[in-house]
VEXNU-606432 format. One record per residue (C-alpha): residue number from 1; residue in three letters; z, x, y. Coordinates in Angstrom, 3 decimals. Layout:
BEGIN
PAKOL:NUM:ALA:Z:X:Y
...
//
This chain:
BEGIN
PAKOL:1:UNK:209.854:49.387:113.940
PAKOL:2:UNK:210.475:49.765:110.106
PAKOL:3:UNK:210.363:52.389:108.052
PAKOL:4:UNK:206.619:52.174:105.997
PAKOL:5:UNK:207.614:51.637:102.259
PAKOL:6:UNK:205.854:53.681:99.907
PAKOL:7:UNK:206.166:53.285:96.031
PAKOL:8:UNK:205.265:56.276:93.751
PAKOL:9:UNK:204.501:55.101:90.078
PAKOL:10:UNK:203.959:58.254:88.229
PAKOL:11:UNK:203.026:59.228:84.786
PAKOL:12:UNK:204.350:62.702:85.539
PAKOL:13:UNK:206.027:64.778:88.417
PAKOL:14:UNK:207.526:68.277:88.967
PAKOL:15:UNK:210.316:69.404:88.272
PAKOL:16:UNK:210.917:66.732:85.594
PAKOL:17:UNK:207.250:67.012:83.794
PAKOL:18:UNK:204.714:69.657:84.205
PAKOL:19:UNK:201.041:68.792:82.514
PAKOL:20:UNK:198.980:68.677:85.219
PAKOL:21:UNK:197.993:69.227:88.433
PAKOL:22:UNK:199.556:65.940:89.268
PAKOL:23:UNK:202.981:66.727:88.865
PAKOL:24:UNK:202.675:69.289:91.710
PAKOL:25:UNK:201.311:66.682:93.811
PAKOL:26:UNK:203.314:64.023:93.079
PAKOL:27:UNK:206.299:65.792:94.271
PAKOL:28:UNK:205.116:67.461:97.327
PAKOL:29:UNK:203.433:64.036:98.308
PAKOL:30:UNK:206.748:62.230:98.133
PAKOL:31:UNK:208.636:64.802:99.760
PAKOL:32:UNK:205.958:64.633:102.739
PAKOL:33:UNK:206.002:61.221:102.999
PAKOL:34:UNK:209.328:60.768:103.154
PAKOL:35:UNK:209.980:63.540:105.385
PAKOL:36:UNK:207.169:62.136:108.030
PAKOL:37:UNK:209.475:58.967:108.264
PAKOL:38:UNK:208.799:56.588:105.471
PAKOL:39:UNK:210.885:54.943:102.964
PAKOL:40:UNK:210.286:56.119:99.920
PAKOL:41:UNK:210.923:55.416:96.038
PAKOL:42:UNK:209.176:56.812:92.823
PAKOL:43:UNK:208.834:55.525:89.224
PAKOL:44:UNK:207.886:57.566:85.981
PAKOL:45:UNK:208.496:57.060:82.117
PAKOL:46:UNK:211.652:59.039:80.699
PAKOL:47:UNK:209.988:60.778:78.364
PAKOL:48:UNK:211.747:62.855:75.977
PAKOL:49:UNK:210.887:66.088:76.799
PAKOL:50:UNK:213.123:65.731:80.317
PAKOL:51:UNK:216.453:66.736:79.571
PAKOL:52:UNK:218.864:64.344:80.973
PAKOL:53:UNK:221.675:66.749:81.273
PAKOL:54:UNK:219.798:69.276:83.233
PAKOL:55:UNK:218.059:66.821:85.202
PAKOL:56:UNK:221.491:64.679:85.499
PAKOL:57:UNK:219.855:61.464:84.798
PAKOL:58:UNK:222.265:58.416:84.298
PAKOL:59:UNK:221.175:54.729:83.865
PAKOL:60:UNK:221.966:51.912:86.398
PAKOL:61:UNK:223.493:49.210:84.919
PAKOL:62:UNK:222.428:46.612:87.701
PAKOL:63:UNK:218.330:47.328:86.776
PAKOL:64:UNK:218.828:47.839:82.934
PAKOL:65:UNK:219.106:45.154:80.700
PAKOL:66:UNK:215.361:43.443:80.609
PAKOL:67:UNK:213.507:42.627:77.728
PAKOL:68:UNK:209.316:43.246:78.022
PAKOL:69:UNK:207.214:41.673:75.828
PAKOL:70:UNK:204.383:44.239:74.496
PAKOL:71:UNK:202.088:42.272:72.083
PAKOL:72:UNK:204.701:39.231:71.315
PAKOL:73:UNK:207.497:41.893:70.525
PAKOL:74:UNK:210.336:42.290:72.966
PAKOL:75:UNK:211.048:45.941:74.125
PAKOL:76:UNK:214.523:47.036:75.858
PAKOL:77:UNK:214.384:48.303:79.120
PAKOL:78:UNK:216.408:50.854:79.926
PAKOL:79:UNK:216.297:52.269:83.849
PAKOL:80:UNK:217.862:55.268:85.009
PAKOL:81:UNK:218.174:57.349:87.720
PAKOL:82:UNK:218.439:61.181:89.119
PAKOL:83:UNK:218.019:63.028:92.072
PAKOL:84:UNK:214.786:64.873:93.244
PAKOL:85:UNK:216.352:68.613:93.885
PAKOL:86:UNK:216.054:69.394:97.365
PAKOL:87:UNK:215.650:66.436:98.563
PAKOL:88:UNK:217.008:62.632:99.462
PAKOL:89:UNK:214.884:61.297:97.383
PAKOL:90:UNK:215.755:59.259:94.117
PAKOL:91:UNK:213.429:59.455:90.832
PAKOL:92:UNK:213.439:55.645:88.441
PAKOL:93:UNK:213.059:56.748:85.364
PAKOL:94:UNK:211.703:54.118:82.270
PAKOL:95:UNK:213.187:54.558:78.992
PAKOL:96:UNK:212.736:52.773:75.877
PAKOL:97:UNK:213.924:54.213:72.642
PAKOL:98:UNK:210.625:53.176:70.949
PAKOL:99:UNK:207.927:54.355:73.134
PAKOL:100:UNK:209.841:57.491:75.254
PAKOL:101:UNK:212.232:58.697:72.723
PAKOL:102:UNK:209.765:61.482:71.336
PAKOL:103:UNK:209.641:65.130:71.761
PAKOL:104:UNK:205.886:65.110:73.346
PAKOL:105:UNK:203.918:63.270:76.148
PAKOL:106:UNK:200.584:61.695:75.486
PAKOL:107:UNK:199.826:63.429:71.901
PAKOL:108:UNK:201.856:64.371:68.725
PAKOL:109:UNK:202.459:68.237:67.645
PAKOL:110:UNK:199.309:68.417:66.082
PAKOL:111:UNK:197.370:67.312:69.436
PAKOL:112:UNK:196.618:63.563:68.342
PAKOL:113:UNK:196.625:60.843:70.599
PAKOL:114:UNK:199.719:58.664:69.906
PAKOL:115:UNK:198.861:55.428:68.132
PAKOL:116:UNK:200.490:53.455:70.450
PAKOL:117:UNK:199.752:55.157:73.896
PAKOL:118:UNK:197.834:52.018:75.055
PAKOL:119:UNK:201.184:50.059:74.218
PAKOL:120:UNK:203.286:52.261:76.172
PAKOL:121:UNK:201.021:52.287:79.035
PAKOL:122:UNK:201.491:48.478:79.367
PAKOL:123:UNK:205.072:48.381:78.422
PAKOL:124:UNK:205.498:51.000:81.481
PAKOL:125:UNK:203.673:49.194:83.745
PAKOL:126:UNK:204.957:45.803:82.929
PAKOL:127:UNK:208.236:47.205:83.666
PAKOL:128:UNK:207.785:49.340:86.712
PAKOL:129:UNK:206.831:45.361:88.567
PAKOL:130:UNK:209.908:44.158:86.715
PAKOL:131:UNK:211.713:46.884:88.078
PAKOL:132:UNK:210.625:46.701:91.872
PAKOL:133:UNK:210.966:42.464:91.793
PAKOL:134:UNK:215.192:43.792:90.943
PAKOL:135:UNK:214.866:45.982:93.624
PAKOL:136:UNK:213.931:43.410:95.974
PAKOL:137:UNK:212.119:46.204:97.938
PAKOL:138:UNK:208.470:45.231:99.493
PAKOL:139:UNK:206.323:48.126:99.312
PAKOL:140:UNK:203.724:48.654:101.589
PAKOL:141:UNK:201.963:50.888:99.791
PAKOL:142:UNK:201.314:51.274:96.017
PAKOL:143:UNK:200.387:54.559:95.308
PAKOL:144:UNK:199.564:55.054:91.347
PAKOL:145:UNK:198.774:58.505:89.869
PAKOL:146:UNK:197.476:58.425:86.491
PAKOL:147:UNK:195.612:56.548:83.447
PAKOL:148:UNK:199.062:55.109:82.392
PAKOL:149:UNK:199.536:53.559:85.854
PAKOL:150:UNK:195.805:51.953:85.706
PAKOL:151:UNK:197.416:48.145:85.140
PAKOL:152:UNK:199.278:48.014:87.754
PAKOL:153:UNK:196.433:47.202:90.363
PAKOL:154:UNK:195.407:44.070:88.203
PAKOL:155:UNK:199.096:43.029:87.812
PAKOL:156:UNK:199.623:43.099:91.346
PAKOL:157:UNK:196.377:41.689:92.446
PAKOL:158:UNK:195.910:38.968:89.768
PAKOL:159:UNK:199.257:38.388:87.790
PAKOL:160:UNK:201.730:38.419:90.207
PAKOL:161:UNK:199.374:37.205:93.323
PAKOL:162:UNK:201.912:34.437:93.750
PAKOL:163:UNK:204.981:37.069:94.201
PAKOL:164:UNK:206.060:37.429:97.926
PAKOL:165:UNK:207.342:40.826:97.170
PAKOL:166:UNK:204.225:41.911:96.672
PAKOL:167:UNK:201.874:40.235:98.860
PAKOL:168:UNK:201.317:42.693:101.809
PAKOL:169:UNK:201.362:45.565:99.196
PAKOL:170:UNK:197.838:47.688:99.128
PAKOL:171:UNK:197.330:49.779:95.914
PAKOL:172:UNK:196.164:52.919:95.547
PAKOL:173:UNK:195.187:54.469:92.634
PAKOL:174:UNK:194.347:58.480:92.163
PAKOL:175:UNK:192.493:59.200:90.187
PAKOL:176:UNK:192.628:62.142:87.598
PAKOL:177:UNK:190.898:63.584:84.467
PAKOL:178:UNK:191.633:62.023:80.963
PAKOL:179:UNK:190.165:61.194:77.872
PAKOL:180:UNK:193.064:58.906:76.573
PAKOL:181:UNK:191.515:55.910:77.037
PAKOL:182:UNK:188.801:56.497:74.862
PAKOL:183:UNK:191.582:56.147:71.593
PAKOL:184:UNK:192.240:52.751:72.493
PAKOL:185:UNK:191.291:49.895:70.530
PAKOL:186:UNK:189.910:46.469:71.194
PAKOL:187:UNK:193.368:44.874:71.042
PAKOL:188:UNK:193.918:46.722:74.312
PAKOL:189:UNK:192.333:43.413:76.629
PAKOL:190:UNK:194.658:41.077:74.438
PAKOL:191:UNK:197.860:43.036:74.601
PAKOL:192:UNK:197.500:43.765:78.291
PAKOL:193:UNK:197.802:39.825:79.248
PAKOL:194:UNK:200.840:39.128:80.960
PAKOL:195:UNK:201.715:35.959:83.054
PAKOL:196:UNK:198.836:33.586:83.702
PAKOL:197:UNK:196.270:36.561:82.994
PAKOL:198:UNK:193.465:35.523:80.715
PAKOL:199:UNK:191.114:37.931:78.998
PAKOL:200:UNK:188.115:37.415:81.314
PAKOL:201:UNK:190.576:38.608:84.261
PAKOL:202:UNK:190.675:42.376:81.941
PAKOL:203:UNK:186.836:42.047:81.356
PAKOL:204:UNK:186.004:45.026:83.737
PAKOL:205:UNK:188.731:47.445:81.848
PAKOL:206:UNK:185.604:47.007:78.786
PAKOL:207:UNK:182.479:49.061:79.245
PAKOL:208:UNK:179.804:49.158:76.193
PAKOL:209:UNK:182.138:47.869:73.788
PAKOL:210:UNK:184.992:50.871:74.889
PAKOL:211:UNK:188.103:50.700:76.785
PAKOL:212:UNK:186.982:51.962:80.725
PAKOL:213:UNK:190.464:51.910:82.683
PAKOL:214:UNK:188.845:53.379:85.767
PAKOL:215:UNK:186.042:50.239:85.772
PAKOL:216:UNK:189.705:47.761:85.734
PAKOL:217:UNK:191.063:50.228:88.784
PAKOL:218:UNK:188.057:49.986:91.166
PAKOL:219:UNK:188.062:46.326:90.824
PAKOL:220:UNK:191.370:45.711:92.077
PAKOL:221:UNK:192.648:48.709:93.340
PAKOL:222:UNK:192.472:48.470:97.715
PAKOL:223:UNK:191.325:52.159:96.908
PAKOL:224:UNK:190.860:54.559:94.724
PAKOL:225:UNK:191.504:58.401:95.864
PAKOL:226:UNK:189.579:61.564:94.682
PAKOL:227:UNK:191.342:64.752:95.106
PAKOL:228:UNK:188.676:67.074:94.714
PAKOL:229:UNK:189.030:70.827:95.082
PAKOL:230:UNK:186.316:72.275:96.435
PAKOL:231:UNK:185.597:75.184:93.623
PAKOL:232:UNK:186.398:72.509:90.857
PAKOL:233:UNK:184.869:69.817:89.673
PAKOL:234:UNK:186.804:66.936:88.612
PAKOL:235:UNK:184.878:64.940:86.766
PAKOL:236:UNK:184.421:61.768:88.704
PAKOL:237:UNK:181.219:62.345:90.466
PAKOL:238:UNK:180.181:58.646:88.832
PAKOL:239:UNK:182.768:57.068:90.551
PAKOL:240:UNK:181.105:55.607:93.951
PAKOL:241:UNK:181.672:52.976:96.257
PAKOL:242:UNK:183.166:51.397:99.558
PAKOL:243:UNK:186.601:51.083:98.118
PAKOL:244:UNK:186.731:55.475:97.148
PAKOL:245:UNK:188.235:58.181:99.140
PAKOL:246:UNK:187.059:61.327:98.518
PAKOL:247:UNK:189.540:63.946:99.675
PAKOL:248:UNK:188.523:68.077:99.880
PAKOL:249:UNK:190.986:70.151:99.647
PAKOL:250:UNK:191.894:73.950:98.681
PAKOL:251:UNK:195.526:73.341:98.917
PAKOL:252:UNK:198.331:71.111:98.022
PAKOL:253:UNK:199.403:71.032:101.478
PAKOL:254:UNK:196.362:70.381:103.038
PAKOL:255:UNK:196.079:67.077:100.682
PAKOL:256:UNK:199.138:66.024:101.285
PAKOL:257:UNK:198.630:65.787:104.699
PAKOL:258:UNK:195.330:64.378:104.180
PAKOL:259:UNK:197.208:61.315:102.382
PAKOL:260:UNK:199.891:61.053:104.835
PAKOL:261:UNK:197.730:60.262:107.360
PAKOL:262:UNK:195.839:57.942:104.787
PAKOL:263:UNK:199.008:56.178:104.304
PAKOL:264:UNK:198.837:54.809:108.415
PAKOL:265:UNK:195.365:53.789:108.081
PAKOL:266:UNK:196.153:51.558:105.367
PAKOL:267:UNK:199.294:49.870:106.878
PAKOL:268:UNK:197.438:49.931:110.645
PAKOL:269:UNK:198.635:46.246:111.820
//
């Protein structure tokens, strides 16, 4: 039998990032995963706060070298590459001088929202499918952590529906607290078309005239995972429906496990 294929598109993981929660996760879920037996690979922006010395990041020539279009413009993509410390597992990283070059994440020193996070979200996750079609790697599962992973189900699902690679692939989508979304701007629906996508296929991503990316997720997202700790509250009690997984948990571990497991329900032939 074959090794499950999981792919990890991050905004953020340990030891590389540390903002959240999720980096934490992230990296003890791919560890897990690929210690119970699966096949694992993991994506994330190279942001300019990871040090590429320390972290002993070089690029692979054989990936880099794309062009993606963000709003008519073309956008080098650079991939590169370094090695999760203690363990066999390999971290993609997405650079682009542009949009990664910067000396913070998600907000300037002043705590603004960048101008141009919504175009960096969809240059990222144009590039992570890019990136996995020059892999030529079928994942079986999708598993996206974070607002700037939230195009990738409707990518997947509608713009690249055609794409073999991709066509036993389920999507997953965890969810986690942010208020980015609300500083985007109604060219967000237009920009985000790729492919055959037309604006009515982005509809659900627009909620009272705002930008909702979790209404776009849990329409084409196979499921959507709440990580709740049980003396927190995460924000998300709105989110409801066949499709969610709520998950309790008081400890990393304990989750991680939980998600495992989650992982052989979803590929169950």
């Amino acid at each position: 039998m074959s090794k499950k294929k999981i792919l990890y598109v991050t905004q953020e993981m340990k030891p590389f990032t540390d903002v959240s929660e999720m980096s934490r996760i992230v990296r003890e879920l791919a560890q897990s995963a690929m210690e119970s037996g699966m096949e694992v690979r993991i994506l994330m922006p190279r942001f300019g706060t990871i040090n590429e010395r320390r972290h002993r990041l070089h690029e692979v020539v054989r990936l880099s070298g794309m062009n993606i279009i963000v709003d008519d413009d073309d956008y080098p993509l650079i991939i590169k590459v370094a090695s999760l410390p203690g363990a066999r597992l390999q971290v993609y990283f997405l650079d682009n001088e542009e949009f990664f070059k910067r000396k913070q994440i998600f907000e300037d020193a002043n705590g603004k929202p960048f101008d141009d996070n919504q175009e960096r979200m969809i240059f990222f996750c144009k590039g992570v499918i890019e990136t996995v079609k020059k892999f030529g790697w079928p994942p079986d599962v999708i598993h996206c952590h974070g607002w700037m992973t939230s195009l990738i189900p409707v990518y997947i699902k509608r713009a690249y529906k055609t794409e073999p690679l991709f066509q036993n692939s389920k999507v997953v989508y965890s969810a986690y607290p942010n208020e980015i979304s609300k500083t985007f701007n109604s060219d967000f629906i237009e920009k985000a078309q790729i492919n055959n996508l037309e604006e009515e296929d982005l509809t659900s991503f627009r909620k009272n005239g705002e930008i909702n990316l979790i209404d776009g997720v849990q329409e084409f997202a196979d499921n959507i995972v709440l990580s709740r700790n049980s003396e927190s509250d995460n924000g998300f009690e709105a989110i409801e429906g066949e499709k969610v997984r709520q998950v309790e948990y008081k400890e990393t571990p304990e989750l991680v496990e939980q998600l495992i497991s989650f992982y052989d329900e979803l590929t169950a032939d």
